[in-house]
C-alpha positions in Angstrom: -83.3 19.5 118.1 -83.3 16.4 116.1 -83.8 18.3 112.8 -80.9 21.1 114.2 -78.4 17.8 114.2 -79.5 16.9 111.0 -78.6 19.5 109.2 -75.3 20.1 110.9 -73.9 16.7 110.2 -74.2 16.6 106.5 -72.9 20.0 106.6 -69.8 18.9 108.5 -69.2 15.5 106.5 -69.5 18.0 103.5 -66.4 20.3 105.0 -64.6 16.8 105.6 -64.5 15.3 102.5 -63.8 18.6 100.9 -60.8 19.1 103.1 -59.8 15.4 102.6 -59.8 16.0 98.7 -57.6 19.1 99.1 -55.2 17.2 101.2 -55.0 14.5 98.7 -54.3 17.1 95.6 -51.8 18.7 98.0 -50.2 15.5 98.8 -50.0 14.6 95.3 -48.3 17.8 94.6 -45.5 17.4 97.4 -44.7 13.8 96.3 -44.2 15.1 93.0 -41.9 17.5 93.9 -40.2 15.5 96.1 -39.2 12.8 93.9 -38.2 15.2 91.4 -35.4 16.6 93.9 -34.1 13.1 94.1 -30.9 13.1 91.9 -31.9 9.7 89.6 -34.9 11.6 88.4 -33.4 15.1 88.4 -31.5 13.7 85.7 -34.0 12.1 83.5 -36.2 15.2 84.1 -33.2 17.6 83.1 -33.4 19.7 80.0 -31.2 18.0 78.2 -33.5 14.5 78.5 -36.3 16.5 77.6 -34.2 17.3 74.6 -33.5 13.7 73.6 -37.0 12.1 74.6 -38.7 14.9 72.6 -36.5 14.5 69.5 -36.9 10.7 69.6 -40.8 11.7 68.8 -39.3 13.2 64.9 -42.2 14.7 63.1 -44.3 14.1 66.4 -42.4 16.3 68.8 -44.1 19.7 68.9 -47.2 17.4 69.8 -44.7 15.7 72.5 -43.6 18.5 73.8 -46.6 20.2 74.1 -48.0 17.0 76.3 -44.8 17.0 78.1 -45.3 20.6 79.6 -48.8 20.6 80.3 -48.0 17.3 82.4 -45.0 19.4 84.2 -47.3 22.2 84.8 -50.0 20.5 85.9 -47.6 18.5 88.6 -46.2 21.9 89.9 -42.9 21.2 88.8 -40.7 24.1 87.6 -41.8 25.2 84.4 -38.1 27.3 83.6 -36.7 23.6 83.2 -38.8 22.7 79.7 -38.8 27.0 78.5 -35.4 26.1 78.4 -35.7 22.8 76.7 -38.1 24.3 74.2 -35.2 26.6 73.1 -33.0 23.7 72.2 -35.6 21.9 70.2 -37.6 24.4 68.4 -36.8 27.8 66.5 -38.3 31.1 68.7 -41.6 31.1 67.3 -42.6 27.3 67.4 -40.7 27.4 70.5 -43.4 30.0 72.0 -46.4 28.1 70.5 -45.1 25.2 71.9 -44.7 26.9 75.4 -47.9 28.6 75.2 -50.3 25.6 74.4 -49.3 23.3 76.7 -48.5 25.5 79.3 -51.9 27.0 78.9 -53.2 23.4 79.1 -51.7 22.5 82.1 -52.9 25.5 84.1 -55.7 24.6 82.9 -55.9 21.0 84.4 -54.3 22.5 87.9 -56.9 25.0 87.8 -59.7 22.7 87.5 -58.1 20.5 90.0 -57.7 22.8 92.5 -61.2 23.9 91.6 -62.5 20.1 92.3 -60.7 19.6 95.1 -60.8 22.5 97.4 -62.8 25.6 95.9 -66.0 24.2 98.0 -64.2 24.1 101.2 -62.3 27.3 100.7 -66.1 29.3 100.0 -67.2 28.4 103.2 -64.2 29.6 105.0 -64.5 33.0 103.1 -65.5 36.1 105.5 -66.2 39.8 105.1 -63.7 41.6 103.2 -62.2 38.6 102.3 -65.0 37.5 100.3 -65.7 40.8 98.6 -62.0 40.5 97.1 -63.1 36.9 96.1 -66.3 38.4 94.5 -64.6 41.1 92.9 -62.1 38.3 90.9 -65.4 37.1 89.6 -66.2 40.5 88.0 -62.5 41.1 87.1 -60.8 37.8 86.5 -59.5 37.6 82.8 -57.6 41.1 84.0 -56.7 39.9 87.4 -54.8 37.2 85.1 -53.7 38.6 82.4 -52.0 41.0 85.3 -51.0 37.9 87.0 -49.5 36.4 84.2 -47.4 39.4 83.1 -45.9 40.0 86.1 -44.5 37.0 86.7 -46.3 35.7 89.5 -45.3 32.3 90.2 -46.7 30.2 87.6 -47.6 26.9 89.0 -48.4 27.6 92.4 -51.0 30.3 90.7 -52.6 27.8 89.0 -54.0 25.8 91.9 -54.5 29.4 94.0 -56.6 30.8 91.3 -59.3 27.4 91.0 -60.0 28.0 94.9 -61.1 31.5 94.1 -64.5 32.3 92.0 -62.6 33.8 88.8 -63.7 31.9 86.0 -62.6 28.8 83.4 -62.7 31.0 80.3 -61.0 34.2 81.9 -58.6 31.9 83.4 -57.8 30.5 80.2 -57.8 33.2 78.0 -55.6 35.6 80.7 -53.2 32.7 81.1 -53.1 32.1 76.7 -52.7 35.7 76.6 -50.8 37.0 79.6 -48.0 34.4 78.9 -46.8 35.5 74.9 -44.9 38.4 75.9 -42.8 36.6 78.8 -42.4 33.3 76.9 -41.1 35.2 73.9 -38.4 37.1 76.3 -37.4 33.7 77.9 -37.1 31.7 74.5 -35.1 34.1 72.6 -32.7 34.9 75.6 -32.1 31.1 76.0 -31.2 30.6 72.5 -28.8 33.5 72.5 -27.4 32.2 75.6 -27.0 29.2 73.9 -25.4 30.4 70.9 -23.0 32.0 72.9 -22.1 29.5 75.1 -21.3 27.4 71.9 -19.2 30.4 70.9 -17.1 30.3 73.8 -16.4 26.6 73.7 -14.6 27.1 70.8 -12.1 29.2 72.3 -8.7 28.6 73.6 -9.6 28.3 77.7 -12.7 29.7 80.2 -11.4 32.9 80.2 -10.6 33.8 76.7 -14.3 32.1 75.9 -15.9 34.6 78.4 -13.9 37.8 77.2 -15.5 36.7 73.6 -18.7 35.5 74.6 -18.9 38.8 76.0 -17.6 41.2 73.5 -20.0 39.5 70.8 -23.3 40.2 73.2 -22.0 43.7 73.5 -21.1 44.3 70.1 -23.9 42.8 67.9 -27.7 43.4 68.8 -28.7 39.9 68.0 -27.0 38.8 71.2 -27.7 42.0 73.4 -31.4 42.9 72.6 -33.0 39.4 74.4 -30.7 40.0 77.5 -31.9 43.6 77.5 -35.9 42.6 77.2 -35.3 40.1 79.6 -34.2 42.8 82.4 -36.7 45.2 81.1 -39.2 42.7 81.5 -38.0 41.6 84.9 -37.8 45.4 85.8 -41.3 46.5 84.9 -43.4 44.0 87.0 -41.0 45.2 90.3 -41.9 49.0 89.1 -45.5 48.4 89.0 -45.6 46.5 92.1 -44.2 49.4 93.8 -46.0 52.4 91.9 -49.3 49.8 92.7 -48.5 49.6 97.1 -47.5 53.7 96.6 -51.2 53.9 95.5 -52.7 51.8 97.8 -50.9 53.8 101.0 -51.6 57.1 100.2 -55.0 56.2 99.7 -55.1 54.4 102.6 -53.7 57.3 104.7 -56.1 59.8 103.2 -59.2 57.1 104.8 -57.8 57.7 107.3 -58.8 54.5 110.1 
C-alpha cells in the first residue's frame, strides 16, 4: 500500500507543476494582450510607431525589425499590425525576409514555450483516438504545417497549440519558414498598393473625388489590381479546400457506415 502511494504522489505533484506552468505561460499571454488593448499602448504599439522606432535604428533596422516581430509573435499579439508596418519600411522583397525571419523566430520561441510549459501535462491527458491523431502529427508534421501555414490558420495561437502536440522542432520550423512565403508576399505587396493609393487619393480635391480615382487607377493599371486580386484568391483557396477537405471526410464517413 505504502509503495502504491508512493508512486501516485510524485505522479500527481508532476501533473501539478505541469499544469501550474501552463497557467503561468497562459497568464502571461492574457496580460499581454490585455495591456495591449489599453489605448496608451495601442498607440505606441501602432504601425505607424513601429514605423518610427524601426527607422530610428538607420542601417540597423531590418535587424530591429526582425527582433521586433519575433517579440510580437512570441507574445501572441496580432501579427497583421507589423506585416503592415513592414510594408511602410521596407521594399516587397526585404519586406518578406523581414516578415519571414522573425516571424519564423517567434513561432519558434512560442512553440518551445508552449512545448516547456504544457506538452507534458497535455500527453497524459491524451486518450484513444485522440492520441492516434497526436501520433500521426509526429509522422506528418512539416506537412500538417506547411498546410497549416497556407491556410491561414491563425498564426499565433497555432504556435503555442502546435508545441503541446508531438510534431517536431525542425518540421515546425521548416513548415512555418516555408508555409509563410506565399501569404506574406500577398499581404506585403497588397499593403503597399494600398498605400500608394491611399497617397493618391489624398491628393485629390475631397473623399469622394479621391475614392472615384483611387479606384479607377486599381482598375485600370495591373500594378494596383494584381495584389488585390492574389489577395482574394489567396483568401478564396484555403475556404475551397476546407470545404472540398469536410466533403471528403463525410462521404467517407457515411460509406463506414457507424
Amino acid at each position: 500500500m505504502s509503495s502504491t502511494a508512493e508512486r501516485i504522489e510524485p505522479a500527481r505533484s508532476r501533473r501539478v507543476a505541469g499544469l501550474a506552468k501552463l497557467l503561468a505561460v497562459l497568464t502571461v499571454i492574457v496580460m499581454a494582450l490585455f495591456a495591449y488593448r489599453q489605448p496608451e499602448v495601442r498607440s505606441t504599439l501602432s504601425r505607424e510607431g513601429i514605423v518610427s522606432f524601426v527607422r530610428a535604428a538607420g542601417s540597423w533596422a531590418p535587424a530591429v525589425f526582425v527582433v521586433v516581430y519575433a517579440l510580437w509573435v512570441s507574445l501572441a499579439l496580432p501579427a497583421i499590425v507589423v506585416t503592415g508596418a513592414a510594408s511602410l519600411l521596407f521594399p516587397v522583397l526585404p519586406a518578406v525576409a523581414c516578415i519571414v525571419v522573425g516571424a519564423t523566430i517567434g513561432a519558434v520561441i512560442a512553440f518551445l514555450t508552449a512545448r516547456f510549459a504544457g506538452r507534458e501535462f497535455v500527453a497524459r491527458m491524451l486518450r484513444g483516438r485522440v492520441a492516434a491523431w497526436d501520433d500521426g502529427l509526429a509522422r506528418n508534421g512539416f506537412l500538417f504545417v506547411l498546410y497549416s501555414r497556407l491556410l491561414y490558420v491563425p498564426f499565433t495561437y497555432y504556435n503555442f497549440a502546435a508545441g503541446l502536440t508531438k510534431v517536431s522542432l525542425r518540421d515546425f520550423f521548416w513548415g512555418t519558414f516555408l508555409g509563410m512565403i506565399p501569404g506574406t508576399f500577398v499581404w506585403v505587396l497588397f499593403f503597399g498598393r494600398l498605400k500608394e493609393l491611399a497617397d493618391r487619393a489624398a491628393q485629390a480635391a475631397g473623399f469622394r473625388a479621391g475614392l472615384r480615382e483611387a479606384f479607377s487607377l486599381m482598375m485600370s493599371s495591373p500594378r494596383y489590381l494584381l495584389p488585390v486580386l492574389l489577395l482574394v484568391v489567396s483568401i478564396a483557396i484555403p475556404i475551397v479546400i476546407k470545404r472540398a477537405h469536410a466533403r471528403i471526410s463525410s462521404r467517407r464517413a457515411s460509406r463506414e457506415g457507424p
